[in-house]
C-alpha positions in Angstrom: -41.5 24.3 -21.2 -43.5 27.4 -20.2 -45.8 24.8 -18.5 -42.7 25.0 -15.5 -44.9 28.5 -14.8 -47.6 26.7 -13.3 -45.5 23.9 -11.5 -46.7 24.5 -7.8 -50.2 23.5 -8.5 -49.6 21.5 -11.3 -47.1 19.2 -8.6 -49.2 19.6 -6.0 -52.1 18.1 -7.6 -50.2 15.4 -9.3 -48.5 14.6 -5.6 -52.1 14.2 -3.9 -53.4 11.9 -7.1 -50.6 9.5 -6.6 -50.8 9.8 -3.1 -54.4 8.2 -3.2 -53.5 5.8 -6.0 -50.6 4.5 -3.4 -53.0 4.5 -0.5 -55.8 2.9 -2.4 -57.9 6.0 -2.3 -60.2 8.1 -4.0 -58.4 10.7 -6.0 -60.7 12.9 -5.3 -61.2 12.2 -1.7 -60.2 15.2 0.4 -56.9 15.2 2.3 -54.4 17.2 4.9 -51.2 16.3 2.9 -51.0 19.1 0.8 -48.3 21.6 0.0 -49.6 24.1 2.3 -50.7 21.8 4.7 -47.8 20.2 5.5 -46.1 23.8 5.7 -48.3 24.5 8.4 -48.0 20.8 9.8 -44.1 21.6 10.4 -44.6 25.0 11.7 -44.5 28.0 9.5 -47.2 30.2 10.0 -49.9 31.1 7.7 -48.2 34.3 6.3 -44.7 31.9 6.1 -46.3 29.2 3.9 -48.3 31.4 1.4 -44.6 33.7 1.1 -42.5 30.6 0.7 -45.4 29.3 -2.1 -44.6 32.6 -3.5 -41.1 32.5 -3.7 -41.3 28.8 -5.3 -43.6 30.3 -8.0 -41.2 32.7 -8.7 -38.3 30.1 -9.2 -41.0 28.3 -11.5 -41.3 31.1 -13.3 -37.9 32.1 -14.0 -36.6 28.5 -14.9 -39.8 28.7 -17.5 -37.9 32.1 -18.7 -34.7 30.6 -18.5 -35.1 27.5 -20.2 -36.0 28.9 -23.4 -32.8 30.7 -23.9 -30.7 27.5 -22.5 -29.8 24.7 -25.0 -31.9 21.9 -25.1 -29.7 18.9 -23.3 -28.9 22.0 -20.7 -32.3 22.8 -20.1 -33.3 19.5 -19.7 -30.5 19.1 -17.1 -31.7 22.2 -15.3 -35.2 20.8 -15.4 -34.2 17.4 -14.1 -32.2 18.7 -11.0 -35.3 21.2 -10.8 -37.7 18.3 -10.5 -35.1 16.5 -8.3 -35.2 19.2 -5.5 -38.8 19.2 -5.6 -39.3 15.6 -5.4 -36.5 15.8 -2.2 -38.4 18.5 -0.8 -42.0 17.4 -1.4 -40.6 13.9 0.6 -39.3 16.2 3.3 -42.1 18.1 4.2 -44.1 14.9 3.8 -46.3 15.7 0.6 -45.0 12.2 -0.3 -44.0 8.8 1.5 -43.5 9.7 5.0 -40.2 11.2 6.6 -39.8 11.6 10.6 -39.8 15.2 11.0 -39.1 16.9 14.1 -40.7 20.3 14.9 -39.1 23.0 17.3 -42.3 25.1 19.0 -41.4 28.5 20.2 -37.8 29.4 21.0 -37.0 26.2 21.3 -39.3 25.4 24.3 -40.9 22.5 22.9 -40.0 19.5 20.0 -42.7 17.6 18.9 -41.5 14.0 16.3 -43.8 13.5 13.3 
């Protein structure tokens, strides 16, 4: 369970290798659709993609700290919704399959559809 520490990179790597598999790639072939990537792809800034990346660690880390104190059918219900919001998430942002996004430029000035 203290593995959950390290679940940013470890999902983010895992994400881009089935990626490829799916779309008959490389899996080491280079690509744009990683985590921060597609941060920056929907409009948060530099500073606002590596602060969110932060604060995701964090959770990672806490829910490693957490679960070891939880019971064992809890924790692994903790862990499931977990990976279930970052599955959601990682679909939203389009890390996986592809989602129509819409991005707002500016103060609203400008929308651009993905």
């Amino acid at each position: 369970i203290p593995v959950l520490i390290l679940g940013v990179p470890l999902l983010d790597t895992s994400f881009a290798i089935i990626r490829r598999l799916l779309n008959k790639r490389n899996i080491f072939a280079p690509d744009k659709n990683h985590l921060h990537h597609c941060l920056l792809n929907i409009g948060f800034g530099v500073r606002r993609s590596v602060i969110l990346i932060y604060v995701i660690s964090i959770i990672f880390g806490i829910a490693a700290i957490w679960v070891i104190f939880m019971d064992t059918w809890l924790s692994l219900l903790f862990i499931l919704i977990l990976f279930t919001v970052v599955f959601v998430g990682a679909f939203r942002i389009g890390m996986i399959g592809q989602f129509n996004k819409k991005i707002v430029l500016g103060k609203g000035k400008k929308t651009i559809e993905l």
